[in-house]
C-alpha positions as CSV (number, residue, x, y, z in Angstrom):
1,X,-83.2,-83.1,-36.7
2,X,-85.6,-86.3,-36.7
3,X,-87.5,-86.3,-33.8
4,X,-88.1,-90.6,-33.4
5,X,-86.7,-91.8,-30.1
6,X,-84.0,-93.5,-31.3
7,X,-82.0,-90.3,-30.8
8,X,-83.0,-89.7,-26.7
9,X,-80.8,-92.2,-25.0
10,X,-81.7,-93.8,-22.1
11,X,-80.8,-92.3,-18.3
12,X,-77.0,-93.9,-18.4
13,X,-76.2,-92.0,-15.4
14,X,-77.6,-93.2,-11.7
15,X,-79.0,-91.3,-9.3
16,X,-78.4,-90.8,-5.5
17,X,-80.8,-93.6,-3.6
18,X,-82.3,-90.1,-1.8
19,X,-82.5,-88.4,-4.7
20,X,-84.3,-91.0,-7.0
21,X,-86.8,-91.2,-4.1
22,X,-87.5,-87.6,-4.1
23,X,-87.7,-88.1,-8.0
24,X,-90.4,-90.9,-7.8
25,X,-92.4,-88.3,-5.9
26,X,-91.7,-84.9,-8.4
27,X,-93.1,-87.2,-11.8
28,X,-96.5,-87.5,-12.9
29,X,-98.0,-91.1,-13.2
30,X,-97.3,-91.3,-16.7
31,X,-94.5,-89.0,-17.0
32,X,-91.0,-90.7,-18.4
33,X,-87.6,-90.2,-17.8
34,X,-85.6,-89.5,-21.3
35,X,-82.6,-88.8,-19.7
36,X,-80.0,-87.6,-16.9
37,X,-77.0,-85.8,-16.6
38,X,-74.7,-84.7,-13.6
39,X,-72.7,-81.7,-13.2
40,X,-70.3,-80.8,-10.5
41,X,-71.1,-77.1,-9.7
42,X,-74.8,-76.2,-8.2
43,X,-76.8,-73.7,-9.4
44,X,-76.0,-71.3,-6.7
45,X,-72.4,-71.7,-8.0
46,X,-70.8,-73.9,-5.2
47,X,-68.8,-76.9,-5.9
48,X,-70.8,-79.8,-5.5
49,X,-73.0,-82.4,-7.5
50,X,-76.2,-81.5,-9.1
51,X,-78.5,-83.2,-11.4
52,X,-80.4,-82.2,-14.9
53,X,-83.3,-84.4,-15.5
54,X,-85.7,-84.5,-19.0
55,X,-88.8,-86.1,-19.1
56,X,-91.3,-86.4,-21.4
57,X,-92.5,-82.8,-20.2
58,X,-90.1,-81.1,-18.4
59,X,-86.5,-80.1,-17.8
60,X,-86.1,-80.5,-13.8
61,X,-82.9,-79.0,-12.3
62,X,-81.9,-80.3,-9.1
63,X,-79.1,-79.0,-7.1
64,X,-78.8,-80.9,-3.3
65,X,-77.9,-78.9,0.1
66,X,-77.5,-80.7,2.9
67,X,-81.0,-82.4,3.7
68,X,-83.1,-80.5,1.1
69,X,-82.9,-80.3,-2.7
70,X,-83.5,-77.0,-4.9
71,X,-85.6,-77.9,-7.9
72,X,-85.7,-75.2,-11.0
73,X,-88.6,-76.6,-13.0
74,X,-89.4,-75.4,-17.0
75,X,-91.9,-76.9,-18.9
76,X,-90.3,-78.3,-22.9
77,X,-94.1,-77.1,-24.2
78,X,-92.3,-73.0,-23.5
79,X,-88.8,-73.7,-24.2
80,X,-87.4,-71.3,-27.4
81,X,-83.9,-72.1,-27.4
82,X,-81.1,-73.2,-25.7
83,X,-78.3,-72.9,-25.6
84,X,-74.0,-73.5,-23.9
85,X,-72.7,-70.3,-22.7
86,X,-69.3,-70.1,-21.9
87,X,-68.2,-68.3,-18.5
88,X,-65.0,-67.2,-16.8
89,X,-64.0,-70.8,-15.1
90,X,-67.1,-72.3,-15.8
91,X,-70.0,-73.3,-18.5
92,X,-73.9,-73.3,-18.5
93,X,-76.5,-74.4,-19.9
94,X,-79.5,-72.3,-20.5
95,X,-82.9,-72.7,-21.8
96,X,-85.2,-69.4,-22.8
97,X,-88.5,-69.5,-22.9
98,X,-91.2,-66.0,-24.1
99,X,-90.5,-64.9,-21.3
100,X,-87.7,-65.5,-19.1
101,X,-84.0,-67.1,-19.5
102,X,-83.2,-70.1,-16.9
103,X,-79.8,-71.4,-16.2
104,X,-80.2,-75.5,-15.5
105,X,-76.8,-76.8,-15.1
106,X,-73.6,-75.2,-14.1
107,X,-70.2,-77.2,-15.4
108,X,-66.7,-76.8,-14.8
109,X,-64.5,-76.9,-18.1
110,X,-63.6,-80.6,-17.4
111,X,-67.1,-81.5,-18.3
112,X,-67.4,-79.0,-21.3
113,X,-67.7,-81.9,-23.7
114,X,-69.8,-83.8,-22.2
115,X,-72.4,-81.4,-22.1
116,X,-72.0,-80.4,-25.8
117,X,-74.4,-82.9,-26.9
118,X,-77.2,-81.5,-24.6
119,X,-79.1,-79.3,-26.1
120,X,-79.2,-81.3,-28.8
121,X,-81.4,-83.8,-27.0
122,X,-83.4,-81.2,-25.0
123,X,-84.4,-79.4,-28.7
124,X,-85.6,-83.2,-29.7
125,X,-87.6,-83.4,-26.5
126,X,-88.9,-79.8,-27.4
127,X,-89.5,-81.1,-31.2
128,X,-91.6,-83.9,-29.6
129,X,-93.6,-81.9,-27.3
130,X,-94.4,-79.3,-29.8
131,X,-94.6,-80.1,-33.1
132,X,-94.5,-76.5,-34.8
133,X,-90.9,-76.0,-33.6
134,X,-89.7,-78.3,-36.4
135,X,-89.5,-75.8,-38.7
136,X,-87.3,-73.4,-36.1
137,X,-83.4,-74.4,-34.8
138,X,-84.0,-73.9,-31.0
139,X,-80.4,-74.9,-30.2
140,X,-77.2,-71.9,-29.9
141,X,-73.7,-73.3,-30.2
142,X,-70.4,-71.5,-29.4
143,X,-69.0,-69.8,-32.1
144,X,-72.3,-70.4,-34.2
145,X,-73.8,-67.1,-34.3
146,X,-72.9,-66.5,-38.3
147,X,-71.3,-63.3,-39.6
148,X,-71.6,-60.8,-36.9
149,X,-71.0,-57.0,-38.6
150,X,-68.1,-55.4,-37.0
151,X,-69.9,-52.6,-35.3
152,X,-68.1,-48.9,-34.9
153,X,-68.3,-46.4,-31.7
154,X,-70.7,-43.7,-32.4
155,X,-68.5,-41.4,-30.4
156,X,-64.9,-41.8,-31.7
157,X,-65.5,-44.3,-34.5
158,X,-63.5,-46.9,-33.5
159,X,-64.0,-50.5,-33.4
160,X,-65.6,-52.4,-30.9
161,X,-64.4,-55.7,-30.1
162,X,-67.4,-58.6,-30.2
163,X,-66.2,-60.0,-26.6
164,X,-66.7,-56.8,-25.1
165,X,-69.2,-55.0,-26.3
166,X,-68.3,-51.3,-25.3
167,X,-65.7,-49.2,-26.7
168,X,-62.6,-49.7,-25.0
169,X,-61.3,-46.1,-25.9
170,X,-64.3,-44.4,-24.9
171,X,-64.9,-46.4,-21.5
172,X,-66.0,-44.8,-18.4
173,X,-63.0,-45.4,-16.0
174,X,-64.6,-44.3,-12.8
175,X,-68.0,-45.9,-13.8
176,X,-65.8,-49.5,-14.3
177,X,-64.0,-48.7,-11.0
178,X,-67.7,-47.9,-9.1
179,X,-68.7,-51.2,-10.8
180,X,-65.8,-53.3,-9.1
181,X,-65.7,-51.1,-5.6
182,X,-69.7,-52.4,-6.1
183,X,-68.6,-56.2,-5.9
184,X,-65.9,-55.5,-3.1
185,X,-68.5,-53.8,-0.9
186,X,-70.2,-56.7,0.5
187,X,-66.7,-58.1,1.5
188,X,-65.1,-54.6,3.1
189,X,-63.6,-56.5,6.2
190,X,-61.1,-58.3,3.7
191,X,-60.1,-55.3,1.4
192,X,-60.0,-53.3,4.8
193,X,-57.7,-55.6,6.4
194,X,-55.3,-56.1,3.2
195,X,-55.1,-51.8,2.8
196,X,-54.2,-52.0,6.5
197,X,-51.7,-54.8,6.0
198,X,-50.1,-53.1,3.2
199,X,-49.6,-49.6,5.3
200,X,-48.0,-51.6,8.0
201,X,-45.7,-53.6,5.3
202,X,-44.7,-50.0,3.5
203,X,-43.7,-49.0,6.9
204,X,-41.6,-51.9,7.9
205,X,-40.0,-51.2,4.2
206,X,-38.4,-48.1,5.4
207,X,-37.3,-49.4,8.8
208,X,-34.1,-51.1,7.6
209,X,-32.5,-48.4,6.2
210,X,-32.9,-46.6,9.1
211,X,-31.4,-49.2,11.2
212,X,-28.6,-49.3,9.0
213,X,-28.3,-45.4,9.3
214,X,-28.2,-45.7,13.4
215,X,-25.4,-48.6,13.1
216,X,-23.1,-46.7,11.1
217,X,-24.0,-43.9,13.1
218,X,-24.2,-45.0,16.3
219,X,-22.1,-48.0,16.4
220,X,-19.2,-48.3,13.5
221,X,-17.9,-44.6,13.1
222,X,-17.6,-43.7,16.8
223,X,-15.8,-47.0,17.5
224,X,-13.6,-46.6,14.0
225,X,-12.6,-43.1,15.2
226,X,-11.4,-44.1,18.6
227,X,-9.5,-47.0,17.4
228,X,-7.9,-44.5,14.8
229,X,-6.9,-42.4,17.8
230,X,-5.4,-45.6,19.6
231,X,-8.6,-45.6,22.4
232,X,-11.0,-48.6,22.7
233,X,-14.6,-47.3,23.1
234,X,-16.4,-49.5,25.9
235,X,-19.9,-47.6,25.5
236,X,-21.6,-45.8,22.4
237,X,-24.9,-44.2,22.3
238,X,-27.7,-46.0,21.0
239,X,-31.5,-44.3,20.4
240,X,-34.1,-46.1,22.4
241,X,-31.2,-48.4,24.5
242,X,-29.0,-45.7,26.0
243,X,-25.3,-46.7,26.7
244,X,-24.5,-49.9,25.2
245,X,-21.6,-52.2,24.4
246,X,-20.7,-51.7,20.8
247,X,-21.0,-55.8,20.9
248,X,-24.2,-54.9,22.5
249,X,-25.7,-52.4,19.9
250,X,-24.4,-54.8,17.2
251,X,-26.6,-57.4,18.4
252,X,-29.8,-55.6,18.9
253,X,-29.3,-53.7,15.9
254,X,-28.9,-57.1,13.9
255,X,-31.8,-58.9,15.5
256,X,-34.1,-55.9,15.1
257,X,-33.3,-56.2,11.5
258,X,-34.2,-59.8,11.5
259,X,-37.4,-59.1,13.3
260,X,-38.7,-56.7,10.9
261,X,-37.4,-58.9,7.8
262,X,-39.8,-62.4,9.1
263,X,-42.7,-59.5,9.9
264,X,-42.4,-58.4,6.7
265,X,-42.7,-61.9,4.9
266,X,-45.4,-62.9,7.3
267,X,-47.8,-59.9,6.7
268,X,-46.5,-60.4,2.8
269,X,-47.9,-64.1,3.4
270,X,-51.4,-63.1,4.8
271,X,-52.1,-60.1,2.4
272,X,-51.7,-62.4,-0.7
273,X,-54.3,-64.9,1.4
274,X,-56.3,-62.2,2.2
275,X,-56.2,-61.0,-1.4
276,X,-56.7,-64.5,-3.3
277,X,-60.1,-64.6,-0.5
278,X,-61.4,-61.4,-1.8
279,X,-60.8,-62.8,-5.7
280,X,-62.3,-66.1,-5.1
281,X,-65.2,-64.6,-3.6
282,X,-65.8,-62.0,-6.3
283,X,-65.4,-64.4,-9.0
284,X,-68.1,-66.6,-7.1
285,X,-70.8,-63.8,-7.2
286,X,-69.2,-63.3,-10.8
287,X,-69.9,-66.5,-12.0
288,X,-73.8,-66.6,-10.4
């Protein structure tokens, strides 16, 4: 890739009034801004706006919350690749330097293409600042990683699939479901409260047939038997009411049943909420 700087655009993008003040202060008296792009996840993985800045020297990450900004600095002099990783709901873009990988922007899918063309520009910023990295591609594409040898368990000789890395046959069950149990620890109240929710909803899924049971019981066999003997029955028995009206037991019966039907489709409402709370925050910690 030439290196003149015809090919680093200039910033396109504006900047916050706050921010561009605190940016006046962060550069060096001679130091020039190549170029900016915004991102709408932070680097701690929260919705929001956040800013990647190059300069003449630097790569400076800026991520705003609430009066104070978080600044993840690397220098282009140390920066040995970079590179677009693709994650679950999410992209990011990473430089490496000898000795450390740093995430500087975190994208949702929407802006996927946008930040293609990034590395691109940081690796000619890099190409400028040292000039011994001309001979070397600093810059890791999707998908261009060249043949990649299929690779075979050493255990049961299957083999293992690129995307996952491990051999699917061979996995260690109870170490996977340690591993998630691990990531649902920190938000026990949630899985707690679901496990309890779904007890009580397997309960309330055995109470209608036994209110069904106590009607024809209770209520529709004693009163079909005396009208089959030429009697009207004025009471039956009823568990938990005593002597009742048949009318009587029919109605409390039905409205018991009615009860435990809008319970059950209320606690069936909150368990998926509680459920889809638990996923969203696992995914969060996932994605950081």
């Amino acid at each position: 890739m030439a290196d003149d700087d015809s090919l680093l655009p200039e910033p396109r993008e504006s900047l916050p009034a706050d921010l561009q003040g605190a940016l006046d202060a962060l550069l060096a008296p001679r130091e020039q801004l190549r170029f900016t792009k915004t991102s709408d996840i932070r680097l701690d993985g929260r919705f929001g706006p956040a800013y990647l800045l190059a300069t003449d020297q630097r790569l400076l990450a800026i991520s705003p919350n609430g009066g104070r900004s978080e600044v993840t600095e690397v220098s282009l002099a140390e920066i040995t690749g970079v590179e677009v990783q693709e994650r679950f709901g999410t992209g990011a873009l990473r430089v490496r330097t000898a000795s450390r990988g740093t995430t500087v922007a975190i994208f949702s899918h929407s802006l996927a293409d946008e930040f293609t063309a990034v590395p691109d520009r940081i690796e000619a910023l890099v190409r400028q600042v040292r000039p011994t990295a001309q001979a070397e591609s600093l810059v890791r594409h999707p998908g261009q990683r060249g043949h990649v040898p299929k690779k075979r368990c050493g255990k049961c000789g299957q083999v293992i699939p690129n995307w996952m890395g491990v051999c699917p046959a061979c996995l260690d069950r109870r170490r996977l479901l340690g591993r998630f149990l691990g990531y649902t620890l920190p938000y026990w109240p949630l899985a707690s409260a679901s496990l309890l929710i779904l007890l009580g909803a397997t309960f309330l899924d055995l109470t209608p047939p036994l209110l069904l049971g106590t009607l024809i019981d209770h209520v529709l066999t004693p009163v079909a038997d005396a009208r089959r003997s030429g009697a009207w029955l004025q009471r039956v028995s009823l568990p938990a009411f005593g002597e009742v009206t048949p009318t009587g037991a029919l109605a409390y019966l039905v409205l018991i049943l009615l009860g435990v039907q809008v319970s059950r489709n209320a606690l069936g409402a909150v368990r998926s909420y509680l459920l889809a709370r638990l996923g969203q925050q696992i995914t969060f910690d996932l994605r950081r």
